[in-house]
N, C-alpha and C positions, 0 to 999 in steps of 0.2 A: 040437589045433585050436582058433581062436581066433574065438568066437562074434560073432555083432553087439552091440554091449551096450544093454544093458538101457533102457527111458525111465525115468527118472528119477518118482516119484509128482509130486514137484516141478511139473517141466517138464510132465506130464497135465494139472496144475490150473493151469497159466497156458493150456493148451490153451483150457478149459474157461470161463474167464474170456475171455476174446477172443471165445467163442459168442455169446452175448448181443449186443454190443456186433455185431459183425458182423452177424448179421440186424437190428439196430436200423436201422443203416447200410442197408442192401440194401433195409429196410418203404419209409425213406423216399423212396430212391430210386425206390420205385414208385410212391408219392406222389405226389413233385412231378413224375413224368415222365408219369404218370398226367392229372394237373393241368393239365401242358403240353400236352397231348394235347386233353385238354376245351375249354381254352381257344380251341383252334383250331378243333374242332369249333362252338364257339359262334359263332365269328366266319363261318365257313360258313353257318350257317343266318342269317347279318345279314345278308347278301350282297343287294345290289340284283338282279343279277341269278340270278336260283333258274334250275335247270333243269327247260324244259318239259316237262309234263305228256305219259307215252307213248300213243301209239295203240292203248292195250289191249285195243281192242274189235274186233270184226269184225261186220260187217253181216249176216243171217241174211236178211230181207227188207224191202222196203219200199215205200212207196207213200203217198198222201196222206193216207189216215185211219190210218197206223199204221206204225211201225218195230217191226224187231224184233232182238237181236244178241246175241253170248254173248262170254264174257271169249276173247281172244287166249290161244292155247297158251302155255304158258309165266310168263304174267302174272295177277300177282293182282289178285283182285275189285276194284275201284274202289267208293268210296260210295255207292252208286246208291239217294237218296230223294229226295223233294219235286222238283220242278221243275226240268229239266235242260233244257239245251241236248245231241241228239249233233250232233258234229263231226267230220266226213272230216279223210281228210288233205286231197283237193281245194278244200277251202275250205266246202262247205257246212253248212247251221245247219239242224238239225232240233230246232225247239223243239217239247218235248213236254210233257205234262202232268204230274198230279205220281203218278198211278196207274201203277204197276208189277205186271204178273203176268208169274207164272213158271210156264216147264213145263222140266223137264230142267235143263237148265244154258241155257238160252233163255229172257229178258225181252224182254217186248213194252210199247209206250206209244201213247198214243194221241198224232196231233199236232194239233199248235196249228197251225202254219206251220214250211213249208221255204223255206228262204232258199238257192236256186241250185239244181241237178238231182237229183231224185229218188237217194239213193244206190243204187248197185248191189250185188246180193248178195257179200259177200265185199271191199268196201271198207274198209280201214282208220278205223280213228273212237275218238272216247276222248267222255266227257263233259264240259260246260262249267257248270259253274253260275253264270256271269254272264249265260246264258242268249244276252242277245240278241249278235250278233254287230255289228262293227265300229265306229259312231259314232252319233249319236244322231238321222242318218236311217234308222236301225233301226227307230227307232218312230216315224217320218213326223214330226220334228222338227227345225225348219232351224235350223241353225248355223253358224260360222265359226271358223274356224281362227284364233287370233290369238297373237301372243308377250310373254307378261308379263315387264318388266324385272324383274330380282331382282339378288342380293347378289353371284352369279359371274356371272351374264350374262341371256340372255334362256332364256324357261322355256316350251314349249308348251303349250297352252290350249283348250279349246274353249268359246265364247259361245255361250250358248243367249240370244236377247232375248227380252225381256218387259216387263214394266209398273209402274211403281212405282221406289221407292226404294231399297226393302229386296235387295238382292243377296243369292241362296245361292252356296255355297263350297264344292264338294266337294274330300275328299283321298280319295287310294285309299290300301290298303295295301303295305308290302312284297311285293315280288316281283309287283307288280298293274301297270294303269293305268289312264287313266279311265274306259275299258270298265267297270270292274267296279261304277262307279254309276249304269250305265243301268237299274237293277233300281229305284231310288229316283228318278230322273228320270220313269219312269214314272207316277209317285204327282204329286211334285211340280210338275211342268209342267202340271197343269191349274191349279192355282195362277196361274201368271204370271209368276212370279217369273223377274229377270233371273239367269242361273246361269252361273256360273265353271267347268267341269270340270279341274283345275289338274294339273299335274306338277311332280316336284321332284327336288333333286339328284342324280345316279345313273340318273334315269330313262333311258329313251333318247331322244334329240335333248335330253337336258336338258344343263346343266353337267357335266360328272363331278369327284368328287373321290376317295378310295382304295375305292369301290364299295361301302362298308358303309354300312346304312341303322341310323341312331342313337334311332329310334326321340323325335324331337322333339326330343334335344338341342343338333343342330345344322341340324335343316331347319326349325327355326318361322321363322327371317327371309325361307324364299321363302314360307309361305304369308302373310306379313306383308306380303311383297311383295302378293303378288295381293289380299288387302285393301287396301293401297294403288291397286293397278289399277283396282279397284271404285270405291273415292272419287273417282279422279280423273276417272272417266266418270261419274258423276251418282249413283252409290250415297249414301245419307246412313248407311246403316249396312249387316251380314251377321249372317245365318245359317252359323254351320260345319257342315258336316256330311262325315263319314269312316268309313271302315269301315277298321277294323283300326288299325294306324298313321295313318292318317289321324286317330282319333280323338286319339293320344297327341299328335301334332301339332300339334292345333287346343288340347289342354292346356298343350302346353308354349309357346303362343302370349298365350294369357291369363294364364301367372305373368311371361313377360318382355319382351311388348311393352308401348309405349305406345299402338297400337292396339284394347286390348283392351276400352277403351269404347264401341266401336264395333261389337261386336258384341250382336248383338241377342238371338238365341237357337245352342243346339247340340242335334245332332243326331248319334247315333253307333250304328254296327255293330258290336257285339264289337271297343271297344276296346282297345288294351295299354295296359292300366292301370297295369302293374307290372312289368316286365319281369325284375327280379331275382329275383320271385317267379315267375315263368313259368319262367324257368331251373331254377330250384331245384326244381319240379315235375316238368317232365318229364324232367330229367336225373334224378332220383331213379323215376322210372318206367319210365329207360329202365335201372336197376343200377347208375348212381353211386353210391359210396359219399360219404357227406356232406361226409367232409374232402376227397376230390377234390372237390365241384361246388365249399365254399366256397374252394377254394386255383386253383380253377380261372376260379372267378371275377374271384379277384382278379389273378390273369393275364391275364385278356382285356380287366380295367380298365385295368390296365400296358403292355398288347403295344399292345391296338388304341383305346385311349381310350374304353371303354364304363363312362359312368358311370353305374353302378347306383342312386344314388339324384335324380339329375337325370331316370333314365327311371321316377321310382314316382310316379306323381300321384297319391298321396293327400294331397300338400302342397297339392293344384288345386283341392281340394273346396272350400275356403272361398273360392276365386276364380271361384266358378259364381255367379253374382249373378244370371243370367238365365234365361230357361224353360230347361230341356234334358228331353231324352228318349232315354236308352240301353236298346238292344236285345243282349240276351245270350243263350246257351242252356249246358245245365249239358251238353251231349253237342260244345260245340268242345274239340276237338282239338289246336287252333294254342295260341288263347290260354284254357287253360281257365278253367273258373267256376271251379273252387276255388280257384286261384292269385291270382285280383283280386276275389273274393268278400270279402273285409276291405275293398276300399276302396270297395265295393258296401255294405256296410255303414254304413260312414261316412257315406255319401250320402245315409243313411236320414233321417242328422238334417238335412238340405237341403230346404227349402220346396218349392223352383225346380225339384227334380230330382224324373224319375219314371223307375224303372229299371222292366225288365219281362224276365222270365225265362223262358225257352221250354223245353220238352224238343223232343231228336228234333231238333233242327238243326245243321246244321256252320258251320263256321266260315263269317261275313261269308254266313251261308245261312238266317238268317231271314225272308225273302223267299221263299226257296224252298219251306221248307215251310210258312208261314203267310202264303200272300201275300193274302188274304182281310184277314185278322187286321193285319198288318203297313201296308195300303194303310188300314183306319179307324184304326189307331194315331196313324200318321204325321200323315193326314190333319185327325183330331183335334187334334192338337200343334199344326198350321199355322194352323188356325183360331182357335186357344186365341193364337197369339201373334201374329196377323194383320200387317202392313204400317206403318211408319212415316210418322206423319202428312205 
């Protein structure tokens, strides 16, 4: 009878030499598909349009001195500190205070004001912390709708008038709109000052271009625009002021406009000061390993045009020539302290600049927990750099 024959020691040890090399092949492969993968994750979280915020709440009881509500089955806790708006689904605005007690799985607030019908027990509702709801007759302050020309077309707006020369600027952040600086408008408008609430490409009724928000690389020309708008109605010079991207915007406006002597002072909420550095943070927090975030990065430079060092404004520092005053806390989430703490640093050595570091607030949510604190802050800064003769 005639066996199978034998393997050769030979033909074992070329076996054994192809091992190696084969899972070399196979690491990488996870690498870069790994890489790929992230990239597009990133380009996800760029997205102008995010998706809205669920109705995790349910209504317990309510009435005019007091709401009270527990997390939706199935859904996890939401943020619940400092100064909230709750929000039905029907539309109404229960702005509350910033004291929270708890009994069971039941938080109760005391209210400020309800904006539309007392909610019913068992109403759908989530939190807002832009607080007020709709446009800036929320806080008994007349405005107009108007449309600033810009670079693709015309860009919505709302005018708040006022006195003087000096124009403010607000920009909101990603995934935001101008809603989210009625919390500052509050402060501001006793002031006077004539104010811009602006939107920009991607927005909705704004321009659209491939939906990704570039974090100033490619929207400083509409907020350049709407400094243009300001001059040509009687402005002699602005105030920037943004929260979130809005800050990195009004940065990346000062290294490449010709506008930029025009601006007077800035003002900013938990800028993105750094964007590569943001990535690089919480992608490593969320269990990327390094060589995926940096190979991933540079895929998303590749895929979707995000250029990681047109979004790091620590190139911006030495173009702050003017008062500024940024608002940070070491507990945001979006754009952490740690990750744009180096260019916070930088700042240090900046005359013009005064940073201020909070605990205990969330993202573009220093208002909410320090609205005390936040309202003489502000209000200090505007006085310290008063109006254009």
């Amino acid at each position: 009878m005639t066996g199978q024959p034998e393997t050769s020691p030979r033909r074992r040890r070329r076996w054994w030499l192809w091992l190696p090399l084969t899972l070399l092949v196979l690491l990488l492969l996870a690498v870069v598909g790994g890489s790929w993968y992230a990239s597009g994750v990133i380009a996800d979280e760029y997205r102008a349009d995010q998706p809205e915020s669920p109705y995790d709440l349910r209504v317990v009881s309510a009435d005019e001195q007091g709401i009270s509500y527990q997390v939706a089955e199935g859904e996890d806790p939401p943020e619940d500190d400092g100064l909230q708006s709750v929000r039905t689904e029907d539309g109404t605005f229960v702005l509350t205070g910033p004291a929270v007690q708890t009994q069971a799985d039941v938080r109760t607030r005391l209210v400020e004001q309800t904006v539309g019908e007392v909610p019913a027990a068992g109403s759908p509702a989530r939190l807002d912390s832009w607080y007020y709801p709709k446009d800036p007759s929320s806080l008994g302050i007349a405005f107009t709708d108007v449309m600033v020309p810009g670079p693709l077309g015309d860009y919505p707006a709302w005018f708040i008038p006022g006195s003087g020369p000096t124009w403010i600027i607000f920009t909101h952040g990603r995934g935001a709109d101008p809603r989210e600086g009625l919390r500052q408008l509050s402060v501001t408008d006793s002031f006077g000052y004539p104010t811009l609430m602006i939107s920009y490409r991607n927005d909705e009724d704004a321009p659209q271009t491939d939906g990704l928000v570039r974090f100033g690389q490619e929207e400083w020309p509409d907020l350049e625009a709407a400094v243009q708008y300001a001059l040509d109605n009687g402005a002699s010079d602005v105030i920037l002021t943004g929260a979130s991207t809005g800050g990195a915007i009004s940065l990346a406006l000062l290294e490449n406009s010709a506008l930029a002597d025009r601006v007077r002072a800035l003002f900013f909420d938990s800028p993105a000061l750094a964007m590569g550095s943001v990535v690089s943070h919480v992608g490593a927090e969320r269990g990327y390993p390094g060589i995926v975030l940096g190979l991933g990065k540079w895929f998303a430079q590749m895929r979707y045009d995000l250029d990681w060092d047109a979004m790091d404004y620590a190139s911006a520092v030495d173009d702050i020539t003017m008062p500024a005053l940024m608002l940070h806390s070491t507990e945001d989430g979006t754009i952490p302290y740690e990750a744009v703490a180096p260019v916070y640093d930088q700042m240090a050595g900046n005359p013009e600049i005064e940073v201020r570091i909070v605990d205990e607030a969330q993202h573009v949510g220093v208002w909410n927990s320090y609205r005390d604190d936040y309202t003489t802050w502000l209000t200090d800064f505007l006085a310290q750099v008063g109006s254009a003769p």
